[in-house]
N, CA, C and O atoms as a printed pandas DataFrame, in Angstrom:
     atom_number atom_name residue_name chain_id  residue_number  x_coord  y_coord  z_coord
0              1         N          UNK        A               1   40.085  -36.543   69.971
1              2        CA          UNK        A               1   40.100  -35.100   69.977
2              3         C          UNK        A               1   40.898  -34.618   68.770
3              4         O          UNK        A               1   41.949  -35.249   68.661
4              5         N          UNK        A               2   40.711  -33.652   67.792
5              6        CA          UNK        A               2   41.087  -33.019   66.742
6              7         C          UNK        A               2   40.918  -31.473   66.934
7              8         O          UNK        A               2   39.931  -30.862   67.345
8              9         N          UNK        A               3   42.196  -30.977   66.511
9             10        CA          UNK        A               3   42.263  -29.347   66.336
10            11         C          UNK        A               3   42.106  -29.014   64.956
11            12         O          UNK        A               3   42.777  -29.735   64.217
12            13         N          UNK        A               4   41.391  -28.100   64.362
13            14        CA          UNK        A               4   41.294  -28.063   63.078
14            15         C          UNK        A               4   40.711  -26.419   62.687
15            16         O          UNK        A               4   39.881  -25.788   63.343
16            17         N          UNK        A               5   41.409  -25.968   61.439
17            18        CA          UNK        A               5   40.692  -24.491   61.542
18            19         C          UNK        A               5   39.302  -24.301   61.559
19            20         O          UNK        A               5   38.563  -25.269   61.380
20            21         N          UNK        A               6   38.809  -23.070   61.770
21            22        CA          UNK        A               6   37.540  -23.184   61.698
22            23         C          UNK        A               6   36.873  -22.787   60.141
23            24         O          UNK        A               6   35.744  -22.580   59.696
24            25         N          UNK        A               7   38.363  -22.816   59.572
25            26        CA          UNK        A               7   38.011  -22.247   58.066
26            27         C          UNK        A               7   37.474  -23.249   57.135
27            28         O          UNK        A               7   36.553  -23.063   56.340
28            29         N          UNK        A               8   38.424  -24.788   57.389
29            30        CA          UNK        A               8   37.889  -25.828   56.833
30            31         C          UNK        A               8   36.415  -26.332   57.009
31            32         O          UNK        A               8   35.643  -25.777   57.791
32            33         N          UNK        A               9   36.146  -27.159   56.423
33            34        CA          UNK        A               9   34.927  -27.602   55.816
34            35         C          UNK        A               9   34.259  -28.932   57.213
35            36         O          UNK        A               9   34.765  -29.921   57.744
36            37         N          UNK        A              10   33.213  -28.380   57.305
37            38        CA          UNK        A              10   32.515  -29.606   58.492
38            39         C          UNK        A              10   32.809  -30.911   58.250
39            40         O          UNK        A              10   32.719  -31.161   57.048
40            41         N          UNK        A              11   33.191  -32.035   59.059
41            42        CA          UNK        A              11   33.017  -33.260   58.764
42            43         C          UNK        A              11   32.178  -33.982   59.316
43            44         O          UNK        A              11   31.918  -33.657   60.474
44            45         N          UNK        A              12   31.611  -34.920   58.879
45            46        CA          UNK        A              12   30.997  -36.020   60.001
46            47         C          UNK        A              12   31.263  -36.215   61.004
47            48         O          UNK        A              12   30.327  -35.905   61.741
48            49         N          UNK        A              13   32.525  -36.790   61.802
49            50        CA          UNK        A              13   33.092  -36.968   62.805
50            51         C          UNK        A              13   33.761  -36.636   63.231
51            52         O          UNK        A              13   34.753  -37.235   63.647
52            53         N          UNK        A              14   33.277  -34.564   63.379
53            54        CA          UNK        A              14   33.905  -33.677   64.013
54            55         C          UNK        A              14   33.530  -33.284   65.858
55            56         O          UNK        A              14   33.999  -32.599   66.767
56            57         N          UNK        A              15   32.149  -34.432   65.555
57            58        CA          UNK        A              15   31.641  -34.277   66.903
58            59         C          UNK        A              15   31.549  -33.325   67.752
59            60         O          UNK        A              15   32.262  -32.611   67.047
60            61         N          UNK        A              16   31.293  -32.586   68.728
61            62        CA          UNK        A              16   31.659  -31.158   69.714
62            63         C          UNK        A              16   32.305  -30.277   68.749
63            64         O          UNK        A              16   33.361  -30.537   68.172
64            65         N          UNK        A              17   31.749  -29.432   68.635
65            66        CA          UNK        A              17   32.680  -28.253   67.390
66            67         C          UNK        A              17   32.788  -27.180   68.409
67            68         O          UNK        A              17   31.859  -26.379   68.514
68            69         N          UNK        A              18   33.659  -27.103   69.041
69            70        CA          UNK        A              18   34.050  -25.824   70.045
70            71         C          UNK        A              18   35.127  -24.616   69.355
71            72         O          UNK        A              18   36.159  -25.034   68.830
72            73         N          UNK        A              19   34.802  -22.843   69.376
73            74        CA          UNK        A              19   35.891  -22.162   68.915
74            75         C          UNK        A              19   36.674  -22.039   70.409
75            76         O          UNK        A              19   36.374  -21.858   71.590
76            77         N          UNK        A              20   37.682  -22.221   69.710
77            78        CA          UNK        A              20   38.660  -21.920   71.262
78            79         C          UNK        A              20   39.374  -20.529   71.301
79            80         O          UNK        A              20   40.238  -20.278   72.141
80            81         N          UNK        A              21   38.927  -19.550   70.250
81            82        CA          UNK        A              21   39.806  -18.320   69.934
82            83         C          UNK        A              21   38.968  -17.454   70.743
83            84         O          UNK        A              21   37.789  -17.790   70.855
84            85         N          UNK        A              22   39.466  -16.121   71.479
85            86        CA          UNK        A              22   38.502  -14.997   71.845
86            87         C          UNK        A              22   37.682  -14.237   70.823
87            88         O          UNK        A              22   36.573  -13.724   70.972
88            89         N          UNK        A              23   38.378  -14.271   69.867
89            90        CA          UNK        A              23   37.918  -13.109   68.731
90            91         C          UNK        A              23   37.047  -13.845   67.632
91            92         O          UNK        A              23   37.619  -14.820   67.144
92            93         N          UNK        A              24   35.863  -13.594   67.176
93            94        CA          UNK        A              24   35.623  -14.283   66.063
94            95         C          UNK        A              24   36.430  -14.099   64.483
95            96         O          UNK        A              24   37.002  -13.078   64.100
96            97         N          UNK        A              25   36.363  -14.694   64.133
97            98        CA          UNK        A              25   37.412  -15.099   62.832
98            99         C          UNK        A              25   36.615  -14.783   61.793
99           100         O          UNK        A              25   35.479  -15.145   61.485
100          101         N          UNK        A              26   37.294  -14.144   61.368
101          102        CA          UNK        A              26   37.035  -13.260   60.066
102          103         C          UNK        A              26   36.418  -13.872   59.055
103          104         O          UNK        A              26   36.934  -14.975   58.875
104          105         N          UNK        A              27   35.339  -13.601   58.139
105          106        CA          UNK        A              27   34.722  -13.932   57.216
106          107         C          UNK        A              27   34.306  -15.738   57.549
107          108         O          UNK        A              27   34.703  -16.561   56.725
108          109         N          UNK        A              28   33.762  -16.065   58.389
109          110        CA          UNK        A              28   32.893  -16.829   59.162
110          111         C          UNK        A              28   31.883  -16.704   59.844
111          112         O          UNK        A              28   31.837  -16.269   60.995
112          113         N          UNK        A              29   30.326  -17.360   58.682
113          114        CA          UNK        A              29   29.518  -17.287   59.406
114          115         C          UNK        A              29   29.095  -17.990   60.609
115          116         O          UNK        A              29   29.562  -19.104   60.843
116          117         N          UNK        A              30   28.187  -17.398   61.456
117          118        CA          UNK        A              30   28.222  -18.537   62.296
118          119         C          UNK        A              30   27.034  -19.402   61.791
119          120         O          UNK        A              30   26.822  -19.921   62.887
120          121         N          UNK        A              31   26.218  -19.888   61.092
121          122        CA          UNK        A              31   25.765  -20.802   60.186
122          123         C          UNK        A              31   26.881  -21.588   59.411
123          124         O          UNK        A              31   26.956  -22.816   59.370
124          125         N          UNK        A              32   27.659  -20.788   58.859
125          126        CA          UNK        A              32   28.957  -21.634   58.304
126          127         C          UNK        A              32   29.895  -22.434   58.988
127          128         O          UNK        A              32   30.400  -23.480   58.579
128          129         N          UNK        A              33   30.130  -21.740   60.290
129          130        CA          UNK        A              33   30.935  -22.487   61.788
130          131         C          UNK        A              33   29.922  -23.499   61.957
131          132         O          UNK        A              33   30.453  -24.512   61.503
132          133         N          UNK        A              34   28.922  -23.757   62.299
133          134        CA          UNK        A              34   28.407  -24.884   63.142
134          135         C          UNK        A              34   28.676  -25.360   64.120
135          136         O          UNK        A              34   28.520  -26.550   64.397
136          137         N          UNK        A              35   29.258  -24.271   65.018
137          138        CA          UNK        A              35   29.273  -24.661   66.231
138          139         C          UNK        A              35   28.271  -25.544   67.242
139          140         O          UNK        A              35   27.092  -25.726   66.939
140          141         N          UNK        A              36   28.848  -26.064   68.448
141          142        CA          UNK        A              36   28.374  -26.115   69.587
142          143         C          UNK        A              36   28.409  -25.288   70.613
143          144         O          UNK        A              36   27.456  -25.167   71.383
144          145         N          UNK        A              37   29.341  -24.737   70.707
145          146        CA          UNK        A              37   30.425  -23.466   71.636
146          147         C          UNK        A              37   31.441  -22.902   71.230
147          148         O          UNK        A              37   32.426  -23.369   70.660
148          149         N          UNK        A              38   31.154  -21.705   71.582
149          150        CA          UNK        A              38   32.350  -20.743   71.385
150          151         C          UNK        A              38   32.895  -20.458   72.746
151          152         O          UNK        A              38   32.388  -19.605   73.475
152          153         N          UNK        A              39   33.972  -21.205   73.097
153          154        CA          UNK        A              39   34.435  -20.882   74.693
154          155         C          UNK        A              39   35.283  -19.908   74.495
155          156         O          UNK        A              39   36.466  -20.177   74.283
156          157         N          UNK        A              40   34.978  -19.017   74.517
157          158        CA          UNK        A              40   36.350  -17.601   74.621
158          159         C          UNK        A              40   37.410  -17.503   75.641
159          160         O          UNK        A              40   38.631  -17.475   75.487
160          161         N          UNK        A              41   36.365  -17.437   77.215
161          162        CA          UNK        A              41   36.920  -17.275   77.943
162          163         C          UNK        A              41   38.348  -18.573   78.627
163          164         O          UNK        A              41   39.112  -18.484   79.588
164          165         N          UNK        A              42   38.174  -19.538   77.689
165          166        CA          UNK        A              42   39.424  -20.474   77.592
166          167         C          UNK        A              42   40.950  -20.004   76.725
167          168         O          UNK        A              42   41.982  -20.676   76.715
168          169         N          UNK        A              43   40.729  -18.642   76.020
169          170        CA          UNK        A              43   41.411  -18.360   75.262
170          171         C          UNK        A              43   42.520  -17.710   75.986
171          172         O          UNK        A              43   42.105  -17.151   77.001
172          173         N          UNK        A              44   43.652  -17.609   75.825
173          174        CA          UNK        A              44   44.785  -16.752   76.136
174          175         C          UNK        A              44   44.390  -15.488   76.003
175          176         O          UNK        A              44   43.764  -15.117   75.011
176          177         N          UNK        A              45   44.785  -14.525   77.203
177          178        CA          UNK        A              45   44.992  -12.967   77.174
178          179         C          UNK        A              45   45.466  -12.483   75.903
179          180         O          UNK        A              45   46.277  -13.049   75.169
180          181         N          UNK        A              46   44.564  -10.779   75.605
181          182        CA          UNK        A              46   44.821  -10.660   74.841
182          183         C          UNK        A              46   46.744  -10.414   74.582
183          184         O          UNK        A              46   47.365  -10.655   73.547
184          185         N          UNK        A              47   47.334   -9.840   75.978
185          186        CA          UNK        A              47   48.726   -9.498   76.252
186          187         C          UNK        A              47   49.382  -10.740   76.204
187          188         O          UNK        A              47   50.452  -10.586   75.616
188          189         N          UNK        A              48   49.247  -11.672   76.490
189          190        CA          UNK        A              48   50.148  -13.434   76.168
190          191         C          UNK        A              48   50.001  -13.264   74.750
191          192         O          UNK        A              48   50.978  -12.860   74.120
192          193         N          UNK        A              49   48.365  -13.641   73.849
193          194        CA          UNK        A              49   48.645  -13.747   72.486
194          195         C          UNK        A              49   49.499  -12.582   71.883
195          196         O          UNK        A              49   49.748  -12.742   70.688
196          197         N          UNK        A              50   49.997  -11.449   72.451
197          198        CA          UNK        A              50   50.228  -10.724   71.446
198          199         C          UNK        A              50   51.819  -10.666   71.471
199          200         O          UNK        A              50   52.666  -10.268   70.671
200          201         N          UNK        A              51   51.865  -11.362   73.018
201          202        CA          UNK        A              51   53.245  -11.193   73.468
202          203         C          UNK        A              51   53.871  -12.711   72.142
203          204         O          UNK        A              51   54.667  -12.603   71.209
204          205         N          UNK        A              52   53.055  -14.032   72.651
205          206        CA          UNK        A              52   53.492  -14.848   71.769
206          207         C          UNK        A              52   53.697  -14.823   70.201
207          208         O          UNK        A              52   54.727  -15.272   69.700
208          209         N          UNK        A              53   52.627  -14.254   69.413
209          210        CA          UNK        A              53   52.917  -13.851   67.733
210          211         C          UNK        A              53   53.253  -15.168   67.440
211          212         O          UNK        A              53   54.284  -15.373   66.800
212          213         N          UNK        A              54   52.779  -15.798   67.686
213          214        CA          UNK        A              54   52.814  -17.349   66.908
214          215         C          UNK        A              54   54.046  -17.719   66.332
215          216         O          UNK        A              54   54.221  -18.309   65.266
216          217         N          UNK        A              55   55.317  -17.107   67.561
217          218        CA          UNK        A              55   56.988  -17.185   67.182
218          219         C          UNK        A              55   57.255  -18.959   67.751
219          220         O          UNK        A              55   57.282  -19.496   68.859
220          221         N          UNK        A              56   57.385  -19.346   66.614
221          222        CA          UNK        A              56   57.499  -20.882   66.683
222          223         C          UNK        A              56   59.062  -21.222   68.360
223          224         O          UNK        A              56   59.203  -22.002   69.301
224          225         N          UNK        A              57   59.842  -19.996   67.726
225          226        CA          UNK        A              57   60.806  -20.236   69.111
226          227         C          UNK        A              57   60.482  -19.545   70.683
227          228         O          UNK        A              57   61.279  -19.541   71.621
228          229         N          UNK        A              58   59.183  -19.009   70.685
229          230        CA          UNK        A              58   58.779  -18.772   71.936
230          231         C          UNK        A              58   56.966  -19.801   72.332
231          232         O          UNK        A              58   56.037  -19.408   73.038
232          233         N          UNK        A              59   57.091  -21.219   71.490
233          234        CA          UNK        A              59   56.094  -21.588   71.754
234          235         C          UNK        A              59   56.006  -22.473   73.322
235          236         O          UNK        A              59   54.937  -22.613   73.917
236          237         N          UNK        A              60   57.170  -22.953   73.774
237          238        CA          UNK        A              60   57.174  -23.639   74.995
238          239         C          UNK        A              60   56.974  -22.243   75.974
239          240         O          UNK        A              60   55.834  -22.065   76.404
240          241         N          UNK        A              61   57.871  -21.396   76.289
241          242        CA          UNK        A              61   57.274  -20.588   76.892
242          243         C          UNK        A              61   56.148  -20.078   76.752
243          244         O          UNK        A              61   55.864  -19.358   77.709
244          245         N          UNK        A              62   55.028  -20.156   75.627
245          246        CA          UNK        A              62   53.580  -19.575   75.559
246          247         C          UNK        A              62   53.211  -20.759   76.508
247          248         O          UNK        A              62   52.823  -20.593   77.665
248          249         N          UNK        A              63   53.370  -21.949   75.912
249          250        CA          UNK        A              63   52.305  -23.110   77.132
250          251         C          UNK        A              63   52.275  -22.789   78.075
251          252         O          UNK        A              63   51.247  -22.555   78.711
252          253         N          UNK        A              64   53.989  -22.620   78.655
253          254        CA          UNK        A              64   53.763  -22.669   80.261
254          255         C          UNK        A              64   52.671  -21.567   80.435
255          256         O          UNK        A              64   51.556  -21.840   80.877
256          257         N          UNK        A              65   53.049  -20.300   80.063
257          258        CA          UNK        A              65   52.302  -18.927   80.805
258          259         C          UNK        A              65   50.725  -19.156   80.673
259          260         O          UNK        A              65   49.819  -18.827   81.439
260          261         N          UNK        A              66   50.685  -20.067   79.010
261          262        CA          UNK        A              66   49.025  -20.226   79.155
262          263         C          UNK        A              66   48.610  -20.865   80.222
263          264         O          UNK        A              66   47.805  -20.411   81.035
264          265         N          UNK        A              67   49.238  -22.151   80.276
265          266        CA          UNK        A              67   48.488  -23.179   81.334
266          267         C          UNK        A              67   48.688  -22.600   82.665
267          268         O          UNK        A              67   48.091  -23.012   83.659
268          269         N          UNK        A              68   49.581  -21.585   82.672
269          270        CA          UNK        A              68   49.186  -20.875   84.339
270          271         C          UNK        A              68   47.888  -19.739   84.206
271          272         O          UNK        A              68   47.450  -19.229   85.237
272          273         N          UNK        A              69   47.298  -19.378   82.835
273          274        CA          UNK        A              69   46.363  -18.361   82.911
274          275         C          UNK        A              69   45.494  -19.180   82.876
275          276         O          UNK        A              69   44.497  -18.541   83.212
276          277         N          UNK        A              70   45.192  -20.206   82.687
277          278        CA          UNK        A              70   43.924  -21.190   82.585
278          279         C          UNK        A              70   43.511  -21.250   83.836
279          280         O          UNK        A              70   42.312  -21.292   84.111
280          281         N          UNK        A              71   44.912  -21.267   85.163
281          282        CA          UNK        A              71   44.405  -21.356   86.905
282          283         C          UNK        A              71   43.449  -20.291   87.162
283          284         O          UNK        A              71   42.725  -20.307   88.157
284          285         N          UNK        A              72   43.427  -19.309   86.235
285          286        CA          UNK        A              72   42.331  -18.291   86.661
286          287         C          UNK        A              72   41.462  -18.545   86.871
287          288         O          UNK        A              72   41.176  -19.581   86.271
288          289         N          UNK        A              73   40.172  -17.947   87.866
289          290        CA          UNK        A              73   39.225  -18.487   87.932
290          291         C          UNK        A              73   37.954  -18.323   86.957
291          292         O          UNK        A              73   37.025  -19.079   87.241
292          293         N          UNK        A              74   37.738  -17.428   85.804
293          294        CA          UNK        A              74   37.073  -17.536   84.642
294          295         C          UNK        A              74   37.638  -18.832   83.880
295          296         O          UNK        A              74   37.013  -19.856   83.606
296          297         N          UNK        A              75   38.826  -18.562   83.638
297          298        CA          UNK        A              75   39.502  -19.730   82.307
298          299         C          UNK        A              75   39.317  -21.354   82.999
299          300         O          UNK        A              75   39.217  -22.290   82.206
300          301         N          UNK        A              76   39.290  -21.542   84.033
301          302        CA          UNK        A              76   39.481  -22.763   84.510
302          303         C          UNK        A              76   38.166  -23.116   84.753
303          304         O          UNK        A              76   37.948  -24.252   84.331
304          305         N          UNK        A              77   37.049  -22.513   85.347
305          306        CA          UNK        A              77   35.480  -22.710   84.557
306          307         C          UNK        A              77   35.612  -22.984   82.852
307          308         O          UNK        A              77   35.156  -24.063   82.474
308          309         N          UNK        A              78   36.128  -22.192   81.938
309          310        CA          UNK        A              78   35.907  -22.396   80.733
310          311         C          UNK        A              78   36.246  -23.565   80.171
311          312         O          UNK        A              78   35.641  -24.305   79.396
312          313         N          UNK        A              79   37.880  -23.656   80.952
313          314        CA          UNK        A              79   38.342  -25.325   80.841
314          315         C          UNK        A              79   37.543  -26.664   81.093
315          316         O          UNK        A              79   37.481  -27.655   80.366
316          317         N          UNK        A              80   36.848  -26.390   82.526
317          318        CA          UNK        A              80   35.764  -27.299   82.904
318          319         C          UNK        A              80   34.834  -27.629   81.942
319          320         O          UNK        A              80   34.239  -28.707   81.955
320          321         N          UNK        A              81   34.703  -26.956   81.285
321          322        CA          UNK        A              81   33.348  -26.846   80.606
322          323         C          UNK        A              81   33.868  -27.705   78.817
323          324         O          UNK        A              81   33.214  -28.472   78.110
324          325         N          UNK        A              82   35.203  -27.155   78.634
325          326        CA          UNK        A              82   35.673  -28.391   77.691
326          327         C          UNK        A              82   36.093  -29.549   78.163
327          328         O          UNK        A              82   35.570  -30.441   77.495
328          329         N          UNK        A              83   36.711  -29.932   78.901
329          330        CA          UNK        A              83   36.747  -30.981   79.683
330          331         C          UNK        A              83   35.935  -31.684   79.591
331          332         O          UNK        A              83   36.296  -32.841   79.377
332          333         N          UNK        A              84   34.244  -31.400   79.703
333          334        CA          UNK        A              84   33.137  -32.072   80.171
334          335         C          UNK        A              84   32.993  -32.687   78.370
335          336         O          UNK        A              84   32.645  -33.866   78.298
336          337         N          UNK        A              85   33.155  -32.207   77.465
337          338        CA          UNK        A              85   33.181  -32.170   75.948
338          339         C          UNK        A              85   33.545  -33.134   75.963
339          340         O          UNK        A              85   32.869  -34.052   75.500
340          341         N          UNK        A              86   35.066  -33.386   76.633
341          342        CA          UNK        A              86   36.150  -33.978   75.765
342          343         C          UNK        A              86   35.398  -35.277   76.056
343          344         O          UNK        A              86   35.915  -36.166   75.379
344          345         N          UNK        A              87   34.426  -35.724   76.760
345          346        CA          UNK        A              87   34.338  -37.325   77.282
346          347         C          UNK        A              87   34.220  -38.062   75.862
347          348         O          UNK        A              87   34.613  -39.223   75.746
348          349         N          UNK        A              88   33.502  -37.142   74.462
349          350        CA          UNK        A              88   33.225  -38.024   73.106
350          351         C          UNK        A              88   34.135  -37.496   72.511
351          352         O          UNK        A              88   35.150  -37.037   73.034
352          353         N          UNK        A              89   33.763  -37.510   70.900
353          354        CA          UNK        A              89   34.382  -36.938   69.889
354          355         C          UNK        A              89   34.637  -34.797   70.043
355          356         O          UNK        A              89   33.650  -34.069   69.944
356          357         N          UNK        A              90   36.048  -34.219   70.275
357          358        CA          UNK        A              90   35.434  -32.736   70.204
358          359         C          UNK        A              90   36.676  -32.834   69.358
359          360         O          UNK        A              90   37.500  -33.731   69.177
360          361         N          UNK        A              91   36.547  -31.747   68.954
361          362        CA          UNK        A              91   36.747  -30.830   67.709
362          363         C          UNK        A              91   36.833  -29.613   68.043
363          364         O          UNK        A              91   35.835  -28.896   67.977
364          365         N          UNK        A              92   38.531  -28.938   68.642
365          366        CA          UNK        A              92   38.546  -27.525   68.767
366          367         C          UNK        A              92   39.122  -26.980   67.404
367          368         O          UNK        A              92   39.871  -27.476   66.563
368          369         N          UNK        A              93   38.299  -25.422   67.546
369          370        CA          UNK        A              93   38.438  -24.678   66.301
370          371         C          UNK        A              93   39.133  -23.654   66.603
371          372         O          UNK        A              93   38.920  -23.339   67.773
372          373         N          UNK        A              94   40.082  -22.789   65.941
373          374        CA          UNK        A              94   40.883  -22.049   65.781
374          375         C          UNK        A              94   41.121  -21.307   64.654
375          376         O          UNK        A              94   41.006  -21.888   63.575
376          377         N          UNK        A              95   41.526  -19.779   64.675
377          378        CA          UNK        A              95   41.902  -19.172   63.532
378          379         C          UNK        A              95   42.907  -19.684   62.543
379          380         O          UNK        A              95   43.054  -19.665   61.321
380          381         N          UNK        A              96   43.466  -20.098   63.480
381          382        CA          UNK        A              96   45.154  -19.825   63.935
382          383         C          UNK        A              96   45.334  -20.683   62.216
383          384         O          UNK        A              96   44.568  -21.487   61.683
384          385         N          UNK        A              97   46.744  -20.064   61.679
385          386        CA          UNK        A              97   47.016  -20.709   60.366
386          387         C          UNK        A              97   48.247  -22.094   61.009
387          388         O          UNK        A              97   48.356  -23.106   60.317
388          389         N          UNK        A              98   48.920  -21.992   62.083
389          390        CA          UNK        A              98   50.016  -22.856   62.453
390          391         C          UNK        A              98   49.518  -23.719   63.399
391          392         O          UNK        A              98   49.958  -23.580   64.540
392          393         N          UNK        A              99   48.607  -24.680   63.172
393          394        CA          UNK        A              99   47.920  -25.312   64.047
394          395         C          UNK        A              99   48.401  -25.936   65.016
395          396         O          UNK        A              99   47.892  -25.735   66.118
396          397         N          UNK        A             100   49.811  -27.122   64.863
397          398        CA          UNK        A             100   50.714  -27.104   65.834
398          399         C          UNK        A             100   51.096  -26.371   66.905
399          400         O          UNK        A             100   51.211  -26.926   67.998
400          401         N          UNK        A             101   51.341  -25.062   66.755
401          402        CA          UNK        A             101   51.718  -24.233   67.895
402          403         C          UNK        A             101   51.173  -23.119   68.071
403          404         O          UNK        A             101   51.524  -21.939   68.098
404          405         N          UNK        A             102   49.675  -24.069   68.256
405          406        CA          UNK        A             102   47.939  -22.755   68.656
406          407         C          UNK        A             102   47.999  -23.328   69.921
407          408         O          UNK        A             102   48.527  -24.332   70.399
408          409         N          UNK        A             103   47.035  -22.046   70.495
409          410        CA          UNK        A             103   46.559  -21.957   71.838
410          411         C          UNK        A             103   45.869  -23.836   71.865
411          412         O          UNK        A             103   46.231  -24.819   72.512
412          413         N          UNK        A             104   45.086  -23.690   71.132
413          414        CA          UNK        A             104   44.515  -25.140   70.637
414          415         C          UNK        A             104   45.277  -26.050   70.621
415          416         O          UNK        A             104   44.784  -27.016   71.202
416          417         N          UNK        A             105   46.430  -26.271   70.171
417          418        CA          UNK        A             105   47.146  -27.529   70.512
418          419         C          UNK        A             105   47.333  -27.951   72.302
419          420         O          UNK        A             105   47.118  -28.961   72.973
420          421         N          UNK        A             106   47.697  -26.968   72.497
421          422        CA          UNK        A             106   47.756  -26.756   73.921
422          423         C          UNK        A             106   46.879  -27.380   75.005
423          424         O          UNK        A             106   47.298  -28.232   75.789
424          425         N          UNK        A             107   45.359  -26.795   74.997
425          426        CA          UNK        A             107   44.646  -26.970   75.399
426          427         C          UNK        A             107   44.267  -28.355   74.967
427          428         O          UNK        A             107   43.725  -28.965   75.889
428          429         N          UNK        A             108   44.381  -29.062   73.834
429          430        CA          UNK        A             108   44.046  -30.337   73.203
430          431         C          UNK        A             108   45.484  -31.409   74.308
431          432         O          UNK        A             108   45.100  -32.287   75.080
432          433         N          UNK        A             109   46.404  -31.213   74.206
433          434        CA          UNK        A             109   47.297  -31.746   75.233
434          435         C          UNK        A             109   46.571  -32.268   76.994
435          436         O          UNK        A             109   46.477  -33.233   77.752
436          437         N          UNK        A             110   46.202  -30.776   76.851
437          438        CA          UNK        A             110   46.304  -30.577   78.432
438          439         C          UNK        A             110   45.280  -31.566   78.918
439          440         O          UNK        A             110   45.591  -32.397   79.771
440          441         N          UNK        A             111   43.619  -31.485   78.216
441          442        CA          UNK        A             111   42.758  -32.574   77.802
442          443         C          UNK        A             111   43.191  -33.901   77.685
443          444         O          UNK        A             111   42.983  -34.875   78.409
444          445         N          UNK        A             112   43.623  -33.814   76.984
445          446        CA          UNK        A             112   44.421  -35.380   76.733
446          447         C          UNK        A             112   45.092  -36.059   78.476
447          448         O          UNK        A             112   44.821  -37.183   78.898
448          449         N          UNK        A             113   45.789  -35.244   79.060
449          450        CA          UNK        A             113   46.305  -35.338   80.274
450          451         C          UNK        A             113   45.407  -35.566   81.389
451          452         O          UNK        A             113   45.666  -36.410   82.247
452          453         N          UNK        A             114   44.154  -34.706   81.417
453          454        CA          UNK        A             114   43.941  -35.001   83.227
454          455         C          UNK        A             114   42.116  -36.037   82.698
455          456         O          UNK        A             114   41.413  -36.536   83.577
């Protein structure tokens, strides 16, 4: 499993190209993305992301609150549905410039776990 922007350049063995952001990302086509899925509804509220601001010293508290918004019952379908991904090669995509401490790392963890 690899997190990677969605700005960079396709690779071969990016396998599953999922966006994991709600919003589409600016000056990206979606011919240029090459997606498989755009799971939105896996994404953090818009009130968590805005609360978090990608403040490197409030990133443990973003996990927790995310991984309790994922129990929702939209997000935890959406989760399912990467989950089912993760069995090969996936490849979540993100705006995000701090890739470390994206919604995406997160969710790439949590994967990793169950």
């Amino acid at each position: 499993m690899r997190v990677r922007r969605i700005y960079e350049a396709v690779e071969p063995d990016d396998g599953v190209r999922v966006l994991v952001d709600r919003l589409w990302p600016r000056g990206v086509s979606k011919a240029r993305a090459q997606l498989d899925d755009w799971c939105k509804d896996v994404a953090p509220s818009t009130e968590l992301r805005e609360w978090y601001g990608h403040d490197p010293e409030r990133y443990d508290e973003f996990a927790r609150r995310y991984e309790l918004e994922l129990k929702e019952p939209a997000q935890t379908a959406a989760f399912a549905r990467l989950r089912e991904f993760a069995g090969g090669r996936l490849t979540l995509l993100t705006a995000t410039k701090e890739l470390e401490i994206s919604q995406a790392a997160v969710l790439a963890e949590l994967l990793q776990k169950k």
